[in-house]
TORKE-423606 format. One record per residue (C-alpha): x, y, z; residue number from 0; residue in one letter. Coordinates in Angstrom, 2 decimals. Layout:
<sites>
+---------+---------+---------+-----+------+
!    east !   north !      up !  nr ! rest !
+---------+---------+---------+-----+------+
!       X !       Y !       Z ! NUM !    A !
...
+---------+---------+---------+-----+------+
</sites>
This chain:
<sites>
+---------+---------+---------+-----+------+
!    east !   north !      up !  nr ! rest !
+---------+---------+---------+-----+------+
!   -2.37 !   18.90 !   60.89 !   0 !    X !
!   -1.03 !   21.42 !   63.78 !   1 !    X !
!   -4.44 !   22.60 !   65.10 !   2 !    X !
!   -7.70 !   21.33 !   64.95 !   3 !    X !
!  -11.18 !   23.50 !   65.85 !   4 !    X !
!  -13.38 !   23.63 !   69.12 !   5 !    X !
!  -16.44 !   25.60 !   69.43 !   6 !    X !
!  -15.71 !   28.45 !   71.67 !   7 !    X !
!  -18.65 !   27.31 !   73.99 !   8 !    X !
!  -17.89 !   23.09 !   73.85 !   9 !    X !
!  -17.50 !   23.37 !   77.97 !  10 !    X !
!  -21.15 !   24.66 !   78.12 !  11 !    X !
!  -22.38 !   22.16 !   76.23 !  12 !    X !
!  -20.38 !   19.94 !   78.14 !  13 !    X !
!  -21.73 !   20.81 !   81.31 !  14 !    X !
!  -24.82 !   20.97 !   80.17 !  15 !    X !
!  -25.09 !   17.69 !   79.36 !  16 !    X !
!  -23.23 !   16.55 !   82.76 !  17 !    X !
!  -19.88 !   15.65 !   81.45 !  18 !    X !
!  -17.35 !   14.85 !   83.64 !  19 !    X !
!  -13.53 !   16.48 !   83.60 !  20 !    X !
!  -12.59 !   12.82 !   82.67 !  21 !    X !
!  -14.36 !   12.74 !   79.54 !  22 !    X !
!  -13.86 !   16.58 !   78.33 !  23 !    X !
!   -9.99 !   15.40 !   78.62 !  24 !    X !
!  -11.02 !   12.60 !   76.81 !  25 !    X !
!  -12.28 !   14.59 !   74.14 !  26 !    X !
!  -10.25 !   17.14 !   73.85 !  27 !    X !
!   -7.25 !   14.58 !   73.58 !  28 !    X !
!   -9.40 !   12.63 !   70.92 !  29 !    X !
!   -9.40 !   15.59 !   68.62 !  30 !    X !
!   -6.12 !   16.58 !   69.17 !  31 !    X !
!   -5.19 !   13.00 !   67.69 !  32 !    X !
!   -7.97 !   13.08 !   64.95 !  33 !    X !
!   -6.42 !   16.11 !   63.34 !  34 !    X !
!   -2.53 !   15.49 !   63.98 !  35 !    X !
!   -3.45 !   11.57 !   62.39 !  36 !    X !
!   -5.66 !   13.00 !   59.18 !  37 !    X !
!   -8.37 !   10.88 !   60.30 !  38 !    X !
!  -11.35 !   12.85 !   59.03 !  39 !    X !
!  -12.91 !   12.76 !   62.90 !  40 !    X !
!  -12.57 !    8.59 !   63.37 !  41 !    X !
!  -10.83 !    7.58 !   66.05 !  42 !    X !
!   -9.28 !    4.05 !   65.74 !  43 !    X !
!  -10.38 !    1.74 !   68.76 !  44 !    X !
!   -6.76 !    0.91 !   69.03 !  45 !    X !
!   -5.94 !    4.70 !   69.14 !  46 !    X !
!   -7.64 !    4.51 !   73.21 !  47 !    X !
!   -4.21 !    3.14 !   74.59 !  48 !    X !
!   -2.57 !    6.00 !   72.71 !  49 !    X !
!   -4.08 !    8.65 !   74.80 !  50 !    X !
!   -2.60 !    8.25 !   78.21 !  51 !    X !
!   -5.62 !    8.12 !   80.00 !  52 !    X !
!   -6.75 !    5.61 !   83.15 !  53 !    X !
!   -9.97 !    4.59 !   83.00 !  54 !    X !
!  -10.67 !    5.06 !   79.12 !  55 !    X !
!  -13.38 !    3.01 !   78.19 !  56 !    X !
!  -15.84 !    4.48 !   81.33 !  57 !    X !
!  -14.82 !    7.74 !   79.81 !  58 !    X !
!  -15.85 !    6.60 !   76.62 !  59 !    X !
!  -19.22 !    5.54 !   77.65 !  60 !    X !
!  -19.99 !    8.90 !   79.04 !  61 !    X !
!  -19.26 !   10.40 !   75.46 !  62 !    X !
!  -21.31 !    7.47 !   73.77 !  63 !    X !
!  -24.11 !    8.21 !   76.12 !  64 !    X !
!  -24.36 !   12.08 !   75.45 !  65 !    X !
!  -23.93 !   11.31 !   71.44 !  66 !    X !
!  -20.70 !   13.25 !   71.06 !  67 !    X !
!  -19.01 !    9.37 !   70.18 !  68 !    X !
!  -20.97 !    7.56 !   68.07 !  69 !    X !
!  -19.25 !    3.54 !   67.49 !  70 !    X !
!  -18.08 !    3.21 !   63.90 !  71 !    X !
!  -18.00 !   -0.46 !   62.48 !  72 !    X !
!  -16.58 !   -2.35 !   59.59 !  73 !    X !
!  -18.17 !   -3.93 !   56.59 !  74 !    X !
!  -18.76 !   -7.17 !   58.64 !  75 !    X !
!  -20.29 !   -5.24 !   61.75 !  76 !    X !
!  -17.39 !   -5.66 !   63.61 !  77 !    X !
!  -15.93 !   -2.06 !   65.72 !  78 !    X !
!  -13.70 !   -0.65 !   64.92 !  79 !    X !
!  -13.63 !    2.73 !   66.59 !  80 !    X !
!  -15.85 !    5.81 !   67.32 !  81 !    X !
!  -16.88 !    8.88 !   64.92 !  82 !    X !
!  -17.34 !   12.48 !   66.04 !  83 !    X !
!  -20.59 !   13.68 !   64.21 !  84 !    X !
!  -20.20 !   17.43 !   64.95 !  85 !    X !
!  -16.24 !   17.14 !   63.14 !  86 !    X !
!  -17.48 !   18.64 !   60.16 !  87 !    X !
!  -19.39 !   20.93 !   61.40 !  88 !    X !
!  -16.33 !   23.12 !   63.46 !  89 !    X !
!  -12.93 !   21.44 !   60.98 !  90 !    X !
!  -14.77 !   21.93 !   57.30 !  91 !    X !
!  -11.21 !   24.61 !   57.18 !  92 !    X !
!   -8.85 !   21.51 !   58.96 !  93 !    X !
!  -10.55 !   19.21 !   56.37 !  94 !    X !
!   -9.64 !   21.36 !   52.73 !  95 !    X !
!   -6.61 !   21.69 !   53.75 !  96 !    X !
!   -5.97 !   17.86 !   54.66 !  97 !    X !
!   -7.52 !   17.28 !   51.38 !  98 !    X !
!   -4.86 !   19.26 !   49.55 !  99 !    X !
!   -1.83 !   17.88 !   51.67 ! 100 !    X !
!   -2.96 !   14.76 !   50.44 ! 101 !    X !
!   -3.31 !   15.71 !   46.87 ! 102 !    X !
!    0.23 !   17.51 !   46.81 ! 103 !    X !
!    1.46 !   14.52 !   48.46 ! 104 !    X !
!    0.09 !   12.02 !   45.91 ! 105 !    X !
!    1.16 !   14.74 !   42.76 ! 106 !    X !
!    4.47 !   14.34 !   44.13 ! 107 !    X !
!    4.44 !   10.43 !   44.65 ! 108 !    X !
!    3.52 !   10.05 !   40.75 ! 109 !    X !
!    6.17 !   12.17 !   39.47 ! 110 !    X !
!    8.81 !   10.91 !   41.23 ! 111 !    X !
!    7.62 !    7.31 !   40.03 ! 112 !    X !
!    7.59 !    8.84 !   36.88 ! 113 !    X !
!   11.11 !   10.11 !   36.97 ! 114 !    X !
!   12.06 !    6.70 !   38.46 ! 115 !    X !
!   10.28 !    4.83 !   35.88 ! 116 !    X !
!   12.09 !    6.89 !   33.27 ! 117 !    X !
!   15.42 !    6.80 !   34.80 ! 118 !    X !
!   14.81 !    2.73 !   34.45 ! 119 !    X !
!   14.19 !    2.92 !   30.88 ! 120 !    X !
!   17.25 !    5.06 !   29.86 ! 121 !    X !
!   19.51 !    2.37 !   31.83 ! 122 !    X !
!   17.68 !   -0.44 !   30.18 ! 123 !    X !
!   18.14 !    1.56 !   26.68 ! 124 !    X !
!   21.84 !    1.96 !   27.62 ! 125 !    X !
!   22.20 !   -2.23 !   28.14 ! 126 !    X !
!   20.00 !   -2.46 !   24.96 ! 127 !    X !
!   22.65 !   -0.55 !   22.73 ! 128 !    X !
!   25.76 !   -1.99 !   24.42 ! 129 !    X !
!   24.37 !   -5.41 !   24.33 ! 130 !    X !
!   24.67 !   -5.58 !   19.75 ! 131 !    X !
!   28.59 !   -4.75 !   19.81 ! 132 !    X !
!   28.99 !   -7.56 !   21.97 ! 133 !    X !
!   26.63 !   -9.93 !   20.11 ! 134 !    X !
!   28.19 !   -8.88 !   16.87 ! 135 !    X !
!   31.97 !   -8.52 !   16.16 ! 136 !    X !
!   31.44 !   -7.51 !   12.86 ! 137 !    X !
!   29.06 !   -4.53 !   13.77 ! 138 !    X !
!   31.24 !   -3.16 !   16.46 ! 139 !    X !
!   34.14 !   -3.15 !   14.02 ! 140 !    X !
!   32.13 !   -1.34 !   11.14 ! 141 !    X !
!   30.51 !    0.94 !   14.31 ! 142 !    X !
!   34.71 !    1.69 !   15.15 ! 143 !    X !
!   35.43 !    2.12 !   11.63 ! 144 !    X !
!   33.32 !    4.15 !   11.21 ! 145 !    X !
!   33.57 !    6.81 !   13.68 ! 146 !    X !
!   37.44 !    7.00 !   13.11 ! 147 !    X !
!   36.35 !    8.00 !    9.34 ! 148 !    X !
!   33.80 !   10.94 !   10.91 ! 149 !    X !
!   36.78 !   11.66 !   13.19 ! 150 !    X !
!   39.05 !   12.35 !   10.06 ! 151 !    X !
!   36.21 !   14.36 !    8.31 ! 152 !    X !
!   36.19 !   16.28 !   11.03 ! 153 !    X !
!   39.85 !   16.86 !   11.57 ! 154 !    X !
!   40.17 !   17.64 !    7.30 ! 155 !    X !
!   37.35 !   19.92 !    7.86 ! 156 !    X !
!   38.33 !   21.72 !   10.36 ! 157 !    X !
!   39.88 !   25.01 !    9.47 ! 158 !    X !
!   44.21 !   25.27 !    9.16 ! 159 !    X !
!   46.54 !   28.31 !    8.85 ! 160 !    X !
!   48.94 !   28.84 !    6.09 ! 161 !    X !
!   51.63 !   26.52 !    6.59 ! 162 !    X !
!   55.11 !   27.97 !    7.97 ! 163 !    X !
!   57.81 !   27.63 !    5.76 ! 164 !    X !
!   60.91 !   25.68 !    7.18 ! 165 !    X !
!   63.39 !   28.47 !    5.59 ! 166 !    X !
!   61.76 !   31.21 !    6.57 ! 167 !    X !
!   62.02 !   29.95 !   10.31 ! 168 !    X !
!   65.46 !   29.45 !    9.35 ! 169 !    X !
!   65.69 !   33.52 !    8.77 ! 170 !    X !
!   64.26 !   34.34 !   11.67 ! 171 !    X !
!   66.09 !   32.20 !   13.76 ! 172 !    X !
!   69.16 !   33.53 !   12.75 ! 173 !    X !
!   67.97 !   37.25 !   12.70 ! 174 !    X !
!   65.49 !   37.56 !   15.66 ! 175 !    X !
!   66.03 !   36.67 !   19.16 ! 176 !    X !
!   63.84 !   34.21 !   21.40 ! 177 !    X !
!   63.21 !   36.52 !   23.57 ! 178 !    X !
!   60.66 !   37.75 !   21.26 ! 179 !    X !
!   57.00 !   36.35 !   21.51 ! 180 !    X !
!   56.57 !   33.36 !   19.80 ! 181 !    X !
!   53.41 !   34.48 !   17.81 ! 182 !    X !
!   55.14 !   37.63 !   16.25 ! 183 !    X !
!   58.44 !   35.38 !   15.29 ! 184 !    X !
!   56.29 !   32.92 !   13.92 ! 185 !    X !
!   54.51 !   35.71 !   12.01 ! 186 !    X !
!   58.23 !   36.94 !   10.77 ! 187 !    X !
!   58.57 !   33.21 !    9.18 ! 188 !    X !
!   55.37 !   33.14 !    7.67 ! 189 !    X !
!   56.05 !   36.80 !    6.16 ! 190 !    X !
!   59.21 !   35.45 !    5.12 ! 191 !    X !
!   58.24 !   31.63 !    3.58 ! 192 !    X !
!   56.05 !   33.81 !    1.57 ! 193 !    X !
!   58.75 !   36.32 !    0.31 ! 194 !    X !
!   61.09 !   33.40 !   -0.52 ! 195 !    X !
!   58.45 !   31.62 !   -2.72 ! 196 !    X !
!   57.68 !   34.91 !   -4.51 ! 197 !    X !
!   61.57 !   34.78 !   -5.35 ! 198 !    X !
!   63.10 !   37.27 !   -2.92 ! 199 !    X !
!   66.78 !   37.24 !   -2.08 ! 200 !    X !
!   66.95 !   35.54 !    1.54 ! 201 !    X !
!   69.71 !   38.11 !    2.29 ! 202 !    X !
!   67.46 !   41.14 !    1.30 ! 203 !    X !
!   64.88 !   39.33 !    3.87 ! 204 !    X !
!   67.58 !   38.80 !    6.54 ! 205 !    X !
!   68.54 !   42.25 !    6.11 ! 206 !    X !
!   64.89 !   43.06 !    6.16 ! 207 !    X !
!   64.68 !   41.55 !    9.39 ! 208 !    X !
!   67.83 !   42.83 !   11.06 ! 209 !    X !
!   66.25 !   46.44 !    9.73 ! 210 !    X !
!   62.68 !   45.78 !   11.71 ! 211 !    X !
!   64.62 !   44.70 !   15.01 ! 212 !    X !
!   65.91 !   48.54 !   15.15 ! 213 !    X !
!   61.81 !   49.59 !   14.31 ! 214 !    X !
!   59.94 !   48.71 !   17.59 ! 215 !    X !
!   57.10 !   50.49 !   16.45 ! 216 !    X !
!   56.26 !   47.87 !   13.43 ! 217 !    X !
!   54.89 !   44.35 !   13.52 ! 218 !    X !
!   55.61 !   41.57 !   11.71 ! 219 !    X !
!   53.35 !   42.27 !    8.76 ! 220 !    X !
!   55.42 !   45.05 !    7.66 ! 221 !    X !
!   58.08 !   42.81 !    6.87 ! 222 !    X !
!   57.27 !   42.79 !    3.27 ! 223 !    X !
!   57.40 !   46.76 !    3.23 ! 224 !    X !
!   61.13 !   46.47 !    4.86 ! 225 !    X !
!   62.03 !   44.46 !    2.32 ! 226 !    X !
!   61.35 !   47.08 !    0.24 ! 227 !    X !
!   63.64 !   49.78 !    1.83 ! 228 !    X !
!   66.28 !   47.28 !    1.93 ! 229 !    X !
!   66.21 !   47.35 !   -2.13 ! 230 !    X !
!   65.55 !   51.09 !   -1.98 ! 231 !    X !
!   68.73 !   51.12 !   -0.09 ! 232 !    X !
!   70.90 !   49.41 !   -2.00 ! 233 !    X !
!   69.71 !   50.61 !   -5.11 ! 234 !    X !
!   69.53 !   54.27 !   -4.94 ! 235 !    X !
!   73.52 !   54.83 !   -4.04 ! 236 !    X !
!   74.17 !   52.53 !   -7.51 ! 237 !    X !
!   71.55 !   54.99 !   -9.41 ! 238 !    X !
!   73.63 !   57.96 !   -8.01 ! 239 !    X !
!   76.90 !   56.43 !   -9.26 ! 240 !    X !
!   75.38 !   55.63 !  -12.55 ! 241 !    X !
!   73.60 !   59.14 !  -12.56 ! 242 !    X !
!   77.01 !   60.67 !  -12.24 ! 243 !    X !
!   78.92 !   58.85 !  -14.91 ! 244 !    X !
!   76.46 !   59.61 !  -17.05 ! 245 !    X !
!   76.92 !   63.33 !  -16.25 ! 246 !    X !
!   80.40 !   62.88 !  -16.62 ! 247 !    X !
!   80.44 !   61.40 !  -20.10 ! 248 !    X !
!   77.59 !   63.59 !  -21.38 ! 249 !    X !
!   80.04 !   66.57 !  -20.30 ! 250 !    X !
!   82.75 !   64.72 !  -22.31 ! 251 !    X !
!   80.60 !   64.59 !  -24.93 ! 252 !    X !
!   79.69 !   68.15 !  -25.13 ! 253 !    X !
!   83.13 !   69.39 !  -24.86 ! 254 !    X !
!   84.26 !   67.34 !  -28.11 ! 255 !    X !
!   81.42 !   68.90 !  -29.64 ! 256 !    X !
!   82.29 !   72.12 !  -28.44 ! 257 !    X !
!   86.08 !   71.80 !  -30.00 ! 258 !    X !
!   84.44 !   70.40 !  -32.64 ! 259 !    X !
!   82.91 !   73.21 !  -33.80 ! 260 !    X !
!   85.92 !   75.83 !  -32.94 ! 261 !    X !
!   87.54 !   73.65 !  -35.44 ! 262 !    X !
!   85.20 !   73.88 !  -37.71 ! 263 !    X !
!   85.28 !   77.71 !  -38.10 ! 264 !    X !
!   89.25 !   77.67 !  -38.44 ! 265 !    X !
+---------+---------+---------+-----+------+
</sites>
């Protein structure tokens, strides 16, 4: 930790009990280390050299003598160090919190073994399913086999456009520029394939086409509708001619019957 507590009136007591300078340092420095090592208020015997202190052990019998140091010893009796029996008392705070460094710390520990531990498995998983195809020949070639057969399901099931006709590209290559885009010429071709297999003309399409290069306005599905006005076109100046010589010979008609009938009343 990066404090540690000291009753507010330790150099009273201190001087009360006829400690010397040398062994308040002593303490003071022996708490300092107690709380930046976690020790709970033990101090290690070997801990002494790590104080930077002359004269450490006669300042250690001072504290033994007044009780602040009491000698702490191992299973077998042997010392070890010294305990501080008022710690608790004034680092109770100091002590929670060491207590839930030390649980974060060990939370953290387990799940990164954990994660390690798991990482470990999927490797060893990964070796365990590569290991078969090379033990077996005969499963690695069904294993192949069979995802080239899920990878042509997959391609037949995936969806497909219409298919372009090759002679409708042919009309549009010969009617429409490439500097057009590529997605509304291929659209022309489509339009067209399809007007071809109904059993329209190719020249009424090519005409068609060469009639929706001079409509900017239109897109390619309108080609159908062009084709249209390219009939309409060539049809309705025929219907006129036809129209007329029908006129003509109806007129014919009714002026035989019209000398006809002056005849008739002769």
């Amino acid at each position: 930790m990066e404090w540690v507590a000291l009753s507010s009136k330790y150099y009273i007591d201190l001087d009360d009990d006829g400690i010397s300078e040398r062994a308040e340092v002593l303490l003071t420095r022996a708490l300092a280390y107690m709380s930046d090592n976690e020790t709970s208020g033990h101090l290690p015997k070997a801990a002494l050299k790590r104080l930077g202190l002359s004269s450490v052990y006669r300042r250690v019998t001072e504290l033994l003598d007044a009780g602040i140091m009491v000698v702490s010893q191992d299973s077998l009796g042997h010392e070890i160090g010294y305990d501080f029996p008022a710690w608790s008392k004034w680092n109770a705070p100091l002590e929670r919190q060491v207590r839930k460094k030390k649980a974060d710390r060990e939370r953290i520990a387990a799940k990164r073994r954990k994660d390690s531990n798991v990482a470990r498995q999927s490797r060893g998983q990964s070796r365990d399913v590569a290991a078969p195809q090379n033990r077996d020949s005969s499963l690695s070639t069904y294993v192949e086999r069979a995802t080239h057969q899920g990878d042509a399901r997959e391609r037949e099931e995936q969806p497909r456009g219409p298919a372009v006709s090759v002679d409708g590209w042919k009309l549009v290559r010969a009617a429409i520029p490439d500097e057009h885009p590529q997605a509304s010429r291929t659209a022309l071709a489509l339009h067209a394939g399809q007007l071809l297999k109904s059993g329209t003309p190719a020249d009424d399409i090519s005409a068609a086409l060469t009639l929706w290069l001079s409509k900017p306005h239109l897109g390619p599905g309108t080609l159908p509708s062009l084709v249209s006005e390219v009939i309409r076109q060539r049809v309705t100046p025929a219907r006129q001619q036809l129209d007329a010589a029908t006129a003509k010979v109806a007129g014919w008609a009714d002026l035989a019957n019209q000398l006809n009938a002056q005849e008739a009343c002769k």
